[in-house]
DONU-373019 format. One record per residue: x, y, z of N, C-alpha, C, CB in turn; chain; residue in one letter. Coordinates in nm, 3 decimals. Atoms other than C-alpha are relative to their C-alpha. Glycine has a CB too. Example, Ala and Ser with C-alpha at 12.3 -4.5 7.8 and 13.67 -1.06 7.14 Angstrom:
// residues 2
PT  n_east n_north    n_up ca_east ca_north   ca_up  c_east c_north    c_up cb_east cb_north   cb_up unit code
PT   0.089  -0.119   0.000   1.230   -0.450   0.780   0.090   0.120   0.000  -0.099    0.003   0.125    A    A
PT  -0.082  -0.119  -0.006   1.367   -0.106   0.714  -0.077   0.109   0.073   0.041    0.046  -0.142    A    S
//
This chain:
// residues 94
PT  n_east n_north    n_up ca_east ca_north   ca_up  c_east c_north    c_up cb_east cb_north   cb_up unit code
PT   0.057   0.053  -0.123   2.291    2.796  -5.577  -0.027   0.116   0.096   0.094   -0.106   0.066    A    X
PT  -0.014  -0.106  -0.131   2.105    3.037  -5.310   0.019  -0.044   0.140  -0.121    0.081   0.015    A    X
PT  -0.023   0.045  -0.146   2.147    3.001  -4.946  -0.125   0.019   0.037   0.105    0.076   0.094    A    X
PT   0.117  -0.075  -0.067   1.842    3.012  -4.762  -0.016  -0.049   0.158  -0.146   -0.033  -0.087    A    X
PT   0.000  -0.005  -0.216   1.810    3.069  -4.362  -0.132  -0.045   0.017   0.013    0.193   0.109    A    X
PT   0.084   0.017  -0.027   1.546    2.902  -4.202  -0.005   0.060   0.127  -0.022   -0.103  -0.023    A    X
PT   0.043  -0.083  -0.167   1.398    3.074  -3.856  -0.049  -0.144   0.068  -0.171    0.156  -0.003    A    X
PT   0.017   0.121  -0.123   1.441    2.754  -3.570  -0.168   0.069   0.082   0.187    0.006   0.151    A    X
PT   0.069  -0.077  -0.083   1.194    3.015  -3.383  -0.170  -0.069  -0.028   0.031    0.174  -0.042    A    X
PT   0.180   0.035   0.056   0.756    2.898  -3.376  -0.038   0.117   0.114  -0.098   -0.214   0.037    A    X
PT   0.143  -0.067  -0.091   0.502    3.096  -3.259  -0.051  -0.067   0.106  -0.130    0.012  -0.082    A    X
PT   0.072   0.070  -0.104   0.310    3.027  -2.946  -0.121   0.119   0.054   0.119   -0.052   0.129    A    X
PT   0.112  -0.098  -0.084   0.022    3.132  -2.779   0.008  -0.056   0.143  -0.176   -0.012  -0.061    A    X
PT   0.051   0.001  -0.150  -0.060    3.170  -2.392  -0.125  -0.025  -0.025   0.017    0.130   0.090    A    X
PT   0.123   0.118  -0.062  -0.279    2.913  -2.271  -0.007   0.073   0.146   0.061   -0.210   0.013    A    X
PT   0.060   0.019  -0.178  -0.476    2.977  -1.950  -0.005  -0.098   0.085  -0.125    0.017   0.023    A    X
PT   0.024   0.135  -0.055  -0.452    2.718  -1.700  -0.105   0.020   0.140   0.160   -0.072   0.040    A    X
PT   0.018  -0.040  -0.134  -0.627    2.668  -1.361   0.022  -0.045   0.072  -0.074    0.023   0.039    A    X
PT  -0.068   0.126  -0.072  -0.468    2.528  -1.083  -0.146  -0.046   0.133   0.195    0.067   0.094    A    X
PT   0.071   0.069  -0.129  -0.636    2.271  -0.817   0.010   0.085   0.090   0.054   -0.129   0.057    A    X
PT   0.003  -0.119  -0.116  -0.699    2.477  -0.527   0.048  -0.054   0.114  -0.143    0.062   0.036    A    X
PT  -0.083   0.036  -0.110  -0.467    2.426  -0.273  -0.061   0.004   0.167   0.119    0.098  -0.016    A    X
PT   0.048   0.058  -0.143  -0.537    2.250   0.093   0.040   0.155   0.087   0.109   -0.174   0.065    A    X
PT  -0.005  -0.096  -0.130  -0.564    2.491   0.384   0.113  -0.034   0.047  -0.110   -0.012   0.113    A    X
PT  -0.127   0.090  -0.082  -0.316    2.219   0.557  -0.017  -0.127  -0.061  -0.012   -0.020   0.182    A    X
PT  -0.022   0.193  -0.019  -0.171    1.883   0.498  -0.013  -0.063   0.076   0.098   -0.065  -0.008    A    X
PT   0.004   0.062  -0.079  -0.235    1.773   0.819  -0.155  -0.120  -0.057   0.007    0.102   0.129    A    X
PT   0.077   0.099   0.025  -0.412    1.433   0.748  -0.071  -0.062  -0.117  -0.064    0.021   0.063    A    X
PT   0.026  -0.059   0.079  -0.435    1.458   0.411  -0.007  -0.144  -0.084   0.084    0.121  -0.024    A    X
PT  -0.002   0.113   0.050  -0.475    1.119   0.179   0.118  -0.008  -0.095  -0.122   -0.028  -0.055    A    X
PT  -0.115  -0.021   0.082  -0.168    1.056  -0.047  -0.046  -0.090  -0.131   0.148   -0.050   0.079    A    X
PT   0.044   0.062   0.089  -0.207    0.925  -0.393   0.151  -0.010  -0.084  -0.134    0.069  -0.062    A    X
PT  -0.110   0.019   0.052   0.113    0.775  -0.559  -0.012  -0.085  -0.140   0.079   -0.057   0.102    A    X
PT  -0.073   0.034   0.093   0.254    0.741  -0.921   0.100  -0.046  -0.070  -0.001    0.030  -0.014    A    X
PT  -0.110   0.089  -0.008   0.525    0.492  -0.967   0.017   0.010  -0.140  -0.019   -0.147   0.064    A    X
PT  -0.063   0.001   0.110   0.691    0.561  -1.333   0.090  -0.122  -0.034   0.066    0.111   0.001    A    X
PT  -0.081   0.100   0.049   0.880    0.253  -1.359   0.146  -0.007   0.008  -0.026   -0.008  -0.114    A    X
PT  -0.083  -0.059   0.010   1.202    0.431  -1.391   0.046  -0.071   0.191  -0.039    0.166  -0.060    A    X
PT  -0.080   0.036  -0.126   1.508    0.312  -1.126  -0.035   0.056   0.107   0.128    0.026  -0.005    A    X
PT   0.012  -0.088  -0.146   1.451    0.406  -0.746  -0.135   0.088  -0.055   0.168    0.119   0.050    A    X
PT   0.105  -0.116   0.006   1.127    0.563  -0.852  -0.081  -0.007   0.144  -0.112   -0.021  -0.141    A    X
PT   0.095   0.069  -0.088   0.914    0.390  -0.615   0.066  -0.014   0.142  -0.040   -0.144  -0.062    A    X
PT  -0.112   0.009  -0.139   1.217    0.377  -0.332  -0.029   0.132   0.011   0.186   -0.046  -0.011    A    X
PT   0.001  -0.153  -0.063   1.216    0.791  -0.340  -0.138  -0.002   0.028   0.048    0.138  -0.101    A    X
PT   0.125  -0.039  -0.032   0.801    0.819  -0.376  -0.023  -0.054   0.165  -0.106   -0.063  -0.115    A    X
PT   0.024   0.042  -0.109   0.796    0.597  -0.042   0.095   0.095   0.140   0.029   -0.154  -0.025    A    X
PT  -0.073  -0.035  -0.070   1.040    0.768   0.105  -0.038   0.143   0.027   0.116   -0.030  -0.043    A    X
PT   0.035  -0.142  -0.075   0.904    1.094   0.068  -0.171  -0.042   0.072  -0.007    0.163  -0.147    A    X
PT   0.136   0.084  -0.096   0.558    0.902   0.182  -0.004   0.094   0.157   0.054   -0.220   0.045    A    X
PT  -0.074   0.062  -0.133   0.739    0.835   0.518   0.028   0.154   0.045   0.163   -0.120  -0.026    A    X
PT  -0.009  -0.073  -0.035   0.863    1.155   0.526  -0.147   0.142   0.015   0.107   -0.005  -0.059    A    X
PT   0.113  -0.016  -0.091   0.499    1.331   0.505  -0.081  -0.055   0.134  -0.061   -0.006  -0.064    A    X
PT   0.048   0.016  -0.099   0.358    1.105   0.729   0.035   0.069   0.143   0.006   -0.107  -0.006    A    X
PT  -0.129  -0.041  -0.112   0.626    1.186   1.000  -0.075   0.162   0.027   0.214    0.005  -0.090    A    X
PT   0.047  -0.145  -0.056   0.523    1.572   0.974  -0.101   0.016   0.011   0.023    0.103  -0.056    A    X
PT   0.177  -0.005  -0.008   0.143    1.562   0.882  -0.064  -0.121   0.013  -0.071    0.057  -0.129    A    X
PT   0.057   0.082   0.019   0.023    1.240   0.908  -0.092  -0.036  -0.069  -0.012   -0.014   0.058    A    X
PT   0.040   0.032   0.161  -0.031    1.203   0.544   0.011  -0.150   0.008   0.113    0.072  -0.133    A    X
PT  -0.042   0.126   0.074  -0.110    0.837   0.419  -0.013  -0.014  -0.137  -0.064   -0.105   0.046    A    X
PT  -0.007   0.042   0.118  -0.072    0.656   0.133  -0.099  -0.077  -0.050   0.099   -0.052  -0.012    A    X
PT   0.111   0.034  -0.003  -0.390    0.568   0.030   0.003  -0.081  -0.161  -0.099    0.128   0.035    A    X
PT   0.001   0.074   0.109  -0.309    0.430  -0.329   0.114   0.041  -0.106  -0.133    0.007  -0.054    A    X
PT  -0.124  -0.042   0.098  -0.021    0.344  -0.534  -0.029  -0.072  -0.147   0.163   -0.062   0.068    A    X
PT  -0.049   0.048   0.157   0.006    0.317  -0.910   0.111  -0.043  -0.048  -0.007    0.084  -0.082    A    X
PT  -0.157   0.059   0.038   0.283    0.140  -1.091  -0.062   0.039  -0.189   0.048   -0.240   0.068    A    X
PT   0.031  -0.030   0.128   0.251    0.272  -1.488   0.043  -0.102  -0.091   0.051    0.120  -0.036    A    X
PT  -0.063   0.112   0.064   0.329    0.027  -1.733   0.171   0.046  -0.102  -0.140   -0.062  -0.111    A    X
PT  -0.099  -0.064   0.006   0.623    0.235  -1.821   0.022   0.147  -0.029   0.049   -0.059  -0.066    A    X
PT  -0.038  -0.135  -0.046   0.802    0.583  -1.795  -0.099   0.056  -0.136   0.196    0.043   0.010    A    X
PT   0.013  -0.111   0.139   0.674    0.698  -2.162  -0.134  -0.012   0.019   0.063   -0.040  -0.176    A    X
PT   0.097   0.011   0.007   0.339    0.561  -2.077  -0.147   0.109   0.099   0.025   -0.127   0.012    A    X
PT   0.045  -0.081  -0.104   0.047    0.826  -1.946  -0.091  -0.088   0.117  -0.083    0.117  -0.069    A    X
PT   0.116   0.057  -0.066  -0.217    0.710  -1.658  -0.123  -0.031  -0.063  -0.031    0.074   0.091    A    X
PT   0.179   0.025   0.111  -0.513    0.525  -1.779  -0.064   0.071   0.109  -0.097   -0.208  -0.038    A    X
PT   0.133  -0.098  -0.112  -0.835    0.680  -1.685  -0.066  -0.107   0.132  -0.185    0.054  -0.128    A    X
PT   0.041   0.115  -0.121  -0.900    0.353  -1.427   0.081   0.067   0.123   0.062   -0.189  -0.036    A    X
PT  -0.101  -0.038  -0.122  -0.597    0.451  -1.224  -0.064   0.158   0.039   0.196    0.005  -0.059    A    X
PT   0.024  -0.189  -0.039  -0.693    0.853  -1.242  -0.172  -0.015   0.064   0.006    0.145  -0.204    A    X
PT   0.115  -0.007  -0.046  -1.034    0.787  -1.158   0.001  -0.057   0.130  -0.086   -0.053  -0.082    A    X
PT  -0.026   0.095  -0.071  -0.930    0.549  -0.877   0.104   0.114   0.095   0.058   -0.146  -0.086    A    X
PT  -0.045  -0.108  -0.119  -0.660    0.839  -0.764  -0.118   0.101   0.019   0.148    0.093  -0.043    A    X
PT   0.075  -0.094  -0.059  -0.982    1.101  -0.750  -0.046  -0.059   0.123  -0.104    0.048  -0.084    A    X
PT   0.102   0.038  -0.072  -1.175    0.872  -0.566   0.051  -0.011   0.177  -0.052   -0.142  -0.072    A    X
PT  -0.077   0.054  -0.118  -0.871    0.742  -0.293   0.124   0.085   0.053   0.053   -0.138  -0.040    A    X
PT  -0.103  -0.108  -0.063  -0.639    1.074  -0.236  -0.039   0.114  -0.026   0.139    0.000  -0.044    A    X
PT   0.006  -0.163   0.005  -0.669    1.419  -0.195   0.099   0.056  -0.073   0.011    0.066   0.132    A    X
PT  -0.106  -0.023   0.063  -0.338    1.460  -0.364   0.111  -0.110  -0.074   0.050    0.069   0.086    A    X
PT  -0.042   0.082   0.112  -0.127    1.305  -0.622   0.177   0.030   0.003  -0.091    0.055  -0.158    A    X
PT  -0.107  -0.017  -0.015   0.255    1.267  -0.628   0.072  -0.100  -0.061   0.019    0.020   0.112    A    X
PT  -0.090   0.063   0.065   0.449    1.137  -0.952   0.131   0.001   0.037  -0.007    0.033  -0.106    A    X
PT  -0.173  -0.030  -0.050   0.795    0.996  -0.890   0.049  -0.024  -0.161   0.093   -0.147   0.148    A    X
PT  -0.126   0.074   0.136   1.060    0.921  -1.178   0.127   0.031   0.094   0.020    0.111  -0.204    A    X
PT  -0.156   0.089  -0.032   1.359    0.758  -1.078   0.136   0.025  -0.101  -0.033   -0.181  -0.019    A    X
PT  -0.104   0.030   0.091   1.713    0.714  -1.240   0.101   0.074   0.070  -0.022    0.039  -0.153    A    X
//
């Protein structure tokens, strides 16, 4: 019988990404919310809401509820957050 070692280790390559180009300011800024399903998800996302508004008078211009944590955004909802926030802010809970 031989022994043989396997290498846990994979290859990878560097991906380029590009990020959204960040607001000048948040002041007034539309909010776009992602509700994961997951416990207190939707209690913290509001809560940090509340807490933009308070400093910038960010609203909440549209909330999603996902049909659960494992599940991604359909393209209705994502097309629906381009259209109704300037910015996007998944919660998960637990």
């Amino acid at each position: 019988m031989t022994d043989t070692l396997f290498d846990p280790t994979g290859s990878s390559q560097a991906t380029m990404i590009s990020y959204a180009p960040r607001p000048a300011t948040l002041e007034g800024l539309r909010l776009g919310l992602v509700e994961n399903t997951k416990h207190n998800s939707e209690s913290i996302l509001h809560k940090l809401a509340e807490r933009l508004d308070e400093r910038y008078r960010i609203k909440v211009t549209h909330l999603n509820h996902k049909r659960s944590s494992s599940h991604s955004v359909d393209e209705e909802a994502i097309n629906q957050l381009r259209r109704k926030a300037d910015f996007v802010v998944a919660g998960v809970g637990d």
